[in-house]
N, C-alpha and C positions, 0 to 999 in steps of 0.2 A: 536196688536191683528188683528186689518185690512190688516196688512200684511200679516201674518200668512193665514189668511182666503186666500187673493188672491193667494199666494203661493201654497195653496190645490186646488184653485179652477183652477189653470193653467196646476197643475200637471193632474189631474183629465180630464180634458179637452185632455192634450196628450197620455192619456193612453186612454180615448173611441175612439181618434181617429185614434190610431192604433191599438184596437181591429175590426173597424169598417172596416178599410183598410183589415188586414187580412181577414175579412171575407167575404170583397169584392175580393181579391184576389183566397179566395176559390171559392166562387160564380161564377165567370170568369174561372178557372180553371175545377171546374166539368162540366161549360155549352159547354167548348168545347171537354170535355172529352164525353159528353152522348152524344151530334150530333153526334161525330164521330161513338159512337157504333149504335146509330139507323141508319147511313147512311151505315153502313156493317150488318145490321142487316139481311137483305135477303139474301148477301151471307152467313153470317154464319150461317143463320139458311138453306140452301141450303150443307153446309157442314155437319153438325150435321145429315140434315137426310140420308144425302147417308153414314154416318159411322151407323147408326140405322138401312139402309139395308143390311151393311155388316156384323154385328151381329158377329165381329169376335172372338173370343175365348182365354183365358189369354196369352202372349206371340206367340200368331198366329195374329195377328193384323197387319200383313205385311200392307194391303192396306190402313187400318184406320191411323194409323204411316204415311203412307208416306203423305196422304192427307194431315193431318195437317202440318206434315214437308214444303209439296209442299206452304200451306196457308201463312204460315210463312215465307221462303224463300222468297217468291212476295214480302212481305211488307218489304224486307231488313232485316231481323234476318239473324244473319252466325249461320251454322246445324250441330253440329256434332250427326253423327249416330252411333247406336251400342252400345254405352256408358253403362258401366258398365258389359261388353259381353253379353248384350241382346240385340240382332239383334234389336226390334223393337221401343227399349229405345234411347230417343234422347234429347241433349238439343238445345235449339233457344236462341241465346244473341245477344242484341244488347245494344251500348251503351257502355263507358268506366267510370274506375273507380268507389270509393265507392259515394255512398251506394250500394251495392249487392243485387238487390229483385227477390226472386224466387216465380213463380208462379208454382202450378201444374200442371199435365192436365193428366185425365187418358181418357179410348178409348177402356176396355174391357168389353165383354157383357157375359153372364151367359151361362151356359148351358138350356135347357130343360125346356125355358120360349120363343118358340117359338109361336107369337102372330101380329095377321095386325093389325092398328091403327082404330080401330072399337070400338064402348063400350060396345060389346058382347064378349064372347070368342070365338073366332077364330083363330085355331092354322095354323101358314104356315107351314105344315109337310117338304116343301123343305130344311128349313132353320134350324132349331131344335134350335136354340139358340138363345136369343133376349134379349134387353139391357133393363132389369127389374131394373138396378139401376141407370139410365140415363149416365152412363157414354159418351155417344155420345155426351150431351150435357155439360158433365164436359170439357172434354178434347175443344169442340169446345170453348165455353163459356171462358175456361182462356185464349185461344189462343186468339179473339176478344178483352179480357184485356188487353194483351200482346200487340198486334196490335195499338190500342188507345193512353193509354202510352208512347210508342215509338212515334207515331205523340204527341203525346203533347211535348214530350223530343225536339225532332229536331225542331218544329216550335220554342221552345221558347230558346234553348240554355240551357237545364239542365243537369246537369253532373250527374252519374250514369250508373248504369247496368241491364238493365231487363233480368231474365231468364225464356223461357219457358220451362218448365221441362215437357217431352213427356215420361209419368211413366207405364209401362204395367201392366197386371195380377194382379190386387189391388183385384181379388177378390180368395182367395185361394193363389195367387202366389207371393205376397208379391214385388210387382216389386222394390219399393222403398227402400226397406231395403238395395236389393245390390247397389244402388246408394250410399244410405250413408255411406256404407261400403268399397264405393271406394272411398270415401274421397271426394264425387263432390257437396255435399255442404257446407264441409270448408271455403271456405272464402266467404261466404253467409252471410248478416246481418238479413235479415226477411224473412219469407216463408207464403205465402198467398194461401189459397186452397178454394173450394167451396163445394158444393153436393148435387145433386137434393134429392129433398122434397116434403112431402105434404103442408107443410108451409115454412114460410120467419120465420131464427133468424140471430144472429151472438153470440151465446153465447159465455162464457169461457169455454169449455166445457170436459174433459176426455172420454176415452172411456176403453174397455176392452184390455188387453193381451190377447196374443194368441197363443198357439203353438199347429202345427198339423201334423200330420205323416200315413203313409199308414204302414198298419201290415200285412205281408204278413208270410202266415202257406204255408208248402210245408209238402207234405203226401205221400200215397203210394197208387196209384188206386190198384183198385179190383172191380171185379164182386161183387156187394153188396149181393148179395141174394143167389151165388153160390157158394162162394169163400171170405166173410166179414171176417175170422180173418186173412188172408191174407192182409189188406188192414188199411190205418190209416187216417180216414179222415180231411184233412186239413181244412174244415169246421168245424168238433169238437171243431179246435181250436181257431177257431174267433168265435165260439158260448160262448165254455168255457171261453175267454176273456172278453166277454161281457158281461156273469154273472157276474163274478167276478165284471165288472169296475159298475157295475148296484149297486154290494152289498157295495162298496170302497162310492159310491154317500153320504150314510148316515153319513157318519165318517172325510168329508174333508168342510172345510169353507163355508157356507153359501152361501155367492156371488159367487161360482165359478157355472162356467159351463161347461157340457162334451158333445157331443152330437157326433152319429159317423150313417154310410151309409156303408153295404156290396156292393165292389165292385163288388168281384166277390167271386161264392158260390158254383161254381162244374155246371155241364154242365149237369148234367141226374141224374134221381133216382137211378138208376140201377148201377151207376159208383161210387163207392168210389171218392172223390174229393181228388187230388192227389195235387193243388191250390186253396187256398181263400185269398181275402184279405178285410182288411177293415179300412177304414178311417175316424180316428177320430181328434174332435178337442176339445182342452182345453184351458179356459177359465178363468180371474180372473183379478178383478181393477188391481192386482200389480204383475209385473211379476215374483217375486219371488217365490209365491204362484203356479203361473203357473210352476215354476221352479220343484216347489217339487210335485205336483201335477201329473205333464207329468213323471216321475222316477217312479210314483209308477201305472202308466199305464203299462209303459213297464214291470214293475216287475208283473202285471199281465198278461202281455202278456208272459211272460218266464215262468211262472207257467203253463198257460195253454197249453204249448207247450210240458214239461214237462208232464203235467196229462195225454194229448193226443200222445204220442211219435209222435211227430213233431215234425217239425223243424219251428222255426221264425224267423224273421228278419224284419225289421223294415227301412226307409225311413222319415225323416224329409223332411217336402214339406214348410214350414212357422214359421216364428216367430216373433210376432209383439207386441213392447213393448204398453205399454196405451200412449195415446195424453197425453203432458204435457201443460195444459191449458196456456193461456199468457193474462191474463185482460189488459196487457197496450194496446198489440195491439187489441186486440176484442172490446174492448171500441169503438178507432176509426173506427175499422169497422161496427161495430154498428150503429153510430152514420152518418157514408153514406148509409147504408142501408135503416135507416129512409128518407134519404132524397131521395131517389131512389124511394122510398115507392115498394108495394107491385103488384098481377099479378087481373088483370083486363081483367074478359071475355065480349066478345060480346055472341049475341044472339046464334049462332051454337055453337060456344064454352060451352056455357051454356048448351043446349040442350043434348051438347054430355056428361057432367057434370054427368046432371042429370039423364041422359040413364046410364049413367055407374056407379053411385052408387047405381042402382038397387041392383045391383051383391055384396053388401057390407053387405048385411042381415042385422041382427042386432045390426050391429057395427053404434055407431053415428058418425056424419058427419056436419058438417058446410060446405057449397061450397062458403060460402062470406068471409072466414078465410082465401082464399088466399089473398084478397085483404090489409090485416092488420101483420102487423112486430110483432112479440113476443118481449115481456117486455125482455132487459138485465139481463142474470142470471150466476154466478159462480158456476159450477161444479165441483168440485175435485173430486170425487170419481164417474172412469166411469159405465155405464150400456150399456144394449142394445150390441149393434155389437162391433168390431175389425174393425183395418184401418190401414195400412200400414205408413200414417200420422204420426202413433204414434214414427215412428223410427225416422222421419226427427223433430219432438217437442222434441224432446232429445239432439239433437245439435246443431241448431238453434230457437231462437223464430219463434210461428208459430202462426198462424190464420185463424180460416175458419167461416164458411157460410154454410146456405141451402137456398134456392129459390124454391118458387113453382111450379115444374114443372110437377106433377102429383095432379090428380083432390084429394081435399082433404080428405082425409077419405081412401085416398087409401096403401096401405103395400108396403113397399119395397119388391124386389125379388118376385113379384105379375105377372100375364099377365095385368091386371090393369093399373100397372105400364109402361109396355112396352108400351101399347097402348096410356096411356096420352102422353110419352115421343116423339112419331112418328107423334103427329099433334103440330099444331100452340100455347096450351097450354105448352106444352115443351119449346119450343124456345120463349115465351113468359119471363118464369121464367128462360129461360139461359141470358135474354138478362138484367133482374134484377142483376144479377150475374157479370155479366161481368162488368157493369155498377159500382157495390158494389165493386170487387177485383180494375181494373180499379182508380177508387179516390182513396181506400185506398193506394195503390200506388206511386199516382200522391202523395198526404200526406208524407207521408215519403219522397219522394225524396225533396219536399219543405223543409221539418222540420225535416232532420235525425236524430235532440237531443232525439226523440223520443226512436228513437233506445237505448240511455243511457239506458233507463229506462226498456226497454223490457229486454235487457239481464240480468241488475241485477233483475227482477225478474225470468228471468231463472235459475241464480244461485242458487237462493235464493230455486228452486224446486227441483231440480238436485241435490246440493251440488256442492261446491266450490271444492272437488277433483273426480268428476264426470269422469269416465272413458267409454265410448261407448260397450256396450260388445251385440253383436246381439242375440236372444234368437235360431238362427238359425245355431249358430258355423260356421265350415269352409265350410260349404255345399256352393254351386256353383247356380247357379240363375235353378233351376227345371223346365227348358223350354218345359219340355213336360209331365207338367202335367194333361195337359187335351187333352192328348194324350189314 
């Protein structure tokens, strides 16, 4: 029996002592992983804001693209450009053999949230477009992870592959989808992504499908008032669509969503509209639903073109399947998130905080909720927005994050938002971020068994004869959509 006892008690002994090692190993590991990103913290938060000046536009990001390319290339990543035949699409590797870990990095800004870094509204009429969903700080923020990683790899001798993945147009133009559809994250083992926030999580998290199209009606001008049976207005027919898809709303799934913007509506009263067009998007957890849903759009669209003798035609611009959540890896990033902990203002910081949720009426607000991580949660069933993300959790396991990078209480696609994103609050919560992708990272290339387990629960979501089919068919990367 006294043997026995000492037998457990030795074993027992060498197992805390290699729990203890490892965690001294991590401990070592993150501490040189977070000096490095606070010793590049000024330039990249010096990068971040000149792409938040450049406020460039989905698949127009020439200058934003190259900066990061240029950030990267300094720190030894090999660039290829153009990738996927999107001029502004790039990837950065460095590093050989597996493990394979992709980071994101997107770099486009919105239309018609043009806004200075003030907690008033304040539009810069010169600029018209401004990064409401902080992408300046996404795209800089993984490239600083990217950067970090790579120094921890080369000081220490760790075999792997870091990829920076430079993704355009994530908002409407679905940059990522033709990535995955050229097959360029194939032999990829994990995919790590972030997204500014008004809070710190790392859930499990799903999101919506998506698919969106511009419906374009062609008619016959006329003098409206001299000469109207002469004439067939191609407005008619994006109006009669719109009924229609208004009256279709009562009769299709609950969770879905439609929501759509006349582009264009005829030029004069006086003119029969001879052009309209209008762009809508749809919405639902599963993209099958979006499947049947978008068929019976167009079938209103062909009716109304029909009622109206018009002519339609139609444009597929996106199609983005929902996040396929991955709890093995979200867990671990979770669990450096916490140790990262949360965004911490000084006194102007604060000030500006609090100046700027004047403007939030009576919507409530915490401003000390940035400083605190959201409890670990599994999502299955997405809500809220669409994410291009969702194409690349279909083929590889995936993982993301939000950081607080806007004051809280504030709305994405907001001027709000722009203006958090353009001061030191911004780059505050990118530098959480970086920090968060960064160790998860360094984690896996440590302990790639990890990855066993990520894939079979990807299978486990997907299905084991899982085939990739894009919601966007053979359509071509829509580089000038926001043309």
């Amino acid at each position: 029996m006294l043997r026995k006892s000492y037998v457990l008690l030795v074993l027992s002994s060498l197992l805390f002592y290699q729990g203890f090692s490892q965690n001294q190993e991590k401990d070592d590991r993150d501490e040189e992983i977070f000096k490095t990103i606070d010793r590049e913290s000024g330039k990249l938060g010096k990068v971040a804001m000149e792409i938040w000046d450049l406020a460039e536009l989905g698949y127009q990001e020439t200058e934003s693209s190259a900066l990061l390319q240029e950030t990267l290339k300094d720190e030894g990543f090999e660039i290829e450009v153009g990738v996927a035949e999107i001029p502004t699409a790039f990837i950065a590797t460095f590093g050989r053999g597996a493990p394979v870990i992709g980071i994101l990095a997107e770099f486009d800004a919105l239309p018609g949230l043009s806004q200075a870094a003030v907690p008033v509204k304040q539009p810069l009429d010169e600029r018209g477009a401004g990064h409401g969903c902080g992408h300046h700080l996404f795209g800089t923020g993984s490239t600083g992870a990217g950067i970090a990683v790579k120094k921890w790899m080369e000081k220490n001798d760790i075999q792997g592959t870091i990829r920076v993945y430079g993704t355009p147009a994530e908002e409407g133009g679905g940059g990522k989808v033709y990535i995955v559809k050229a097959g360029l994250f194939d032999d990829v083992d994990v995919v790590l992504h972030w997204h500014p926030s008004s809070g710190n999580g790392a859930d499990a998290a799903s999101s919506l499908s998506n698919k969106s199209a511009k419906f374009r009606f062609y008619g016959q001008a006329a003098h409206a008032a001299a000469s109207p049976e002469r004439g067939r207005s191609a407005l008619d027919g994006v109006e009669a669509m719109n009924y229609m898809v208004n009256m279709m709303r009562e009769h299709i799934v609950p969770e879905s969503r439609i929501h759509h913007v006349i582009t264009r509506g005829g030029e004069a009263p006086n003119v029969v509209p001879e052009f309209a067009e209008v762009f809508y998007y749809c919405r639902h957890p599963h993209p099958d639903i979006v499947r049947e849903n978008f068929e019976w759009i167009v079938q209103a669209a062909e009716g109304a073109a029909l009622g109206t003798q018009t002519r339609m035609e139609y444009e597929v611009i996106h199609g983005l399947l929902n996040v396929l959540p991955n709890e093995t890896v979200s867990r671990v990033m979770h669990k450096n998130l916490l140790k990262v902990g949360g965004v911490y203002y000084d006194k102007e910081e604060l000030d500006f905080a609090e100046q700027l949720a004047e403007s939030f009426g009576d919507i409530p607000y915490n401003i000390e909720s940035a400083k605190f991580v959201k409890p670990f949660s599994v999502q299955e069933t997405g809500s809220g927005g669409s994410t291009d993300v969702g194409d690349v959790s279909w083929v590889v396991p995936t993982a993301g994050m939000r950081a607080a990078t806007y004051v809280p209480g504030t709305p994405a696609h907001s001027w709000q938002a722009v203006a958090s994103g353009g001061t030191s609050i911004g780059v505050k919560g990118m530098v959480v971020a970086a920090k968060t992708l960064a160790s998860t990272a360094a984690d896996i290339l440590a302990n790639p068994q990890l990855l066993d387990d990520a894939w079979k629960e990807l299978n486990q979501r997907r299905g084991t004869d899982f085939t990739y089919e894009s919601l966007v068919g053979d359509r071509k990367p829509p580089l000038d959509y926001r043309k």
